[in-house]
C-alpha positions as CSV (number, residue, x, y, z in Angstrom):
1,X,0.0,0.0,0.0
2,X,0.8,3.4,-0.9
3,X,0.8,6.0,2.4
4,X,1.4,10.0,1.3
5,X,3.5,8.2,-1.2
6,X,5.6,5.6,0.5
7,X,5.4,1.9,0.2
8,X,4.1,0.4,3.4
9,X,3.8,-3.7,3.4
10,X,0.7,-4.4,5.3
11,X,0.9,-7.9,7.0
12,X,-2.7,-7.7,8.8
13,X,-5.6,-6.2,8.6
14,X,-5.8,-3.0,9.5
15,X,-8.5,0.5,9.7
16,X,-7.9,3.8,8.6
17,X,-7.8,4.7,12.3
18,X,-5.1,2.3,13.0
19,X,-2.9,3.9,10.4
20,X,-3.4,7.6,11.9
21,X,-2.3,6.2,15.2
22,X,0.1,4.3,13.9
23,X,1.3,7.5,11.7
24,X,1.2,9.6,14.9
25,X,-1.6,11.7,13.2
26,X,-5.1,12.6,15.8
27,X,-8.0,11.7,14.1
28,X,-10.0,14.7,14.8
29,X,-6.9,16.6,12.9
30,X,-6.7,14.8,9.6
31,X,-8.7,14.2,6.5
32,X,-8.1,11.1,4.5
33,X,-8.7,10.0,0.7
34,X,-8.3,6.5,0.0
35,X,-8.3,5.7,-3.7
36,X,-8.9,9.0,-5.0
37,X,-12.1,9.4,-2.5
38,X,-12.4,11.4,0.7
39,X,-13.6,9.1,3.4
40,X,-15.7,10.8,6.1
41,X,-13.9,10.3,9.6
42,X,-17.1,8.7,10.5
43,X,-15.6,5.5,8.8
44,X,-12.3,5.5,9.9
45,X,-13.2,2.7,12.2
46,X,-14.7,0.1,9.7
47,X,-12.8,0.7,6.5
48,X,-10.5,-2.0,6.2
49,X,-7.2,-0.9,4.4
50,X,-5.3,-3.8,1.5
51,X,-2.0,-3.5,-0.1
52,X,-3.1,-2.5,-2.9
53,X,-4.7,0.6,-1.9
54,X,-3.7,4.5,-2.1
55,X,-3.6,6.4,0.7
56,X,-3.0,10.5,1.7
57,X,-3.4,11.6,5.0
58,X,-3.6,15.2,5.1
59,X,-2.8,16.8,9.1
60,X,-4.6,20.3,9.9
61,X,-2.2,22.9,10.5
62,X,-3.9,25.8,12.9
63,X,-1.5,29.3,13.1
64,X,-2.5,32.8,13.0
């Protein structure tokens, strides 16, 4: 699988919200497109993640 453009072997199943933790990432502080399609954080939970998928995680910034 493909995360923000590096190659990351997956050798269980695993969530979206797995990755953000595993990424270091809060969930409440990221948006995520899998595949070319923004998945609400509402299904971070249940959407199951394969090696063949594409994934960007994109962290909010806040400044001033």
């Amino acid at each position: 699988m493909k995360v923000n453009g590096e190659h990351l072997e997956l050798v269980s199943p695993m969530t979206i919200e797995v990755l953000i933790l595993k990424k270091g990432y809060r969930q409440d502080r990221v948006a995520v497109e899998l595949n070319g399609r923004i998945v609400p954080r509402s299904e971070y939970g249940v959407v199951l993640l394969s090696n063949s998928d594409s994934v960007e995680i994109v962290g909010f910034v806040g400044g001033g």
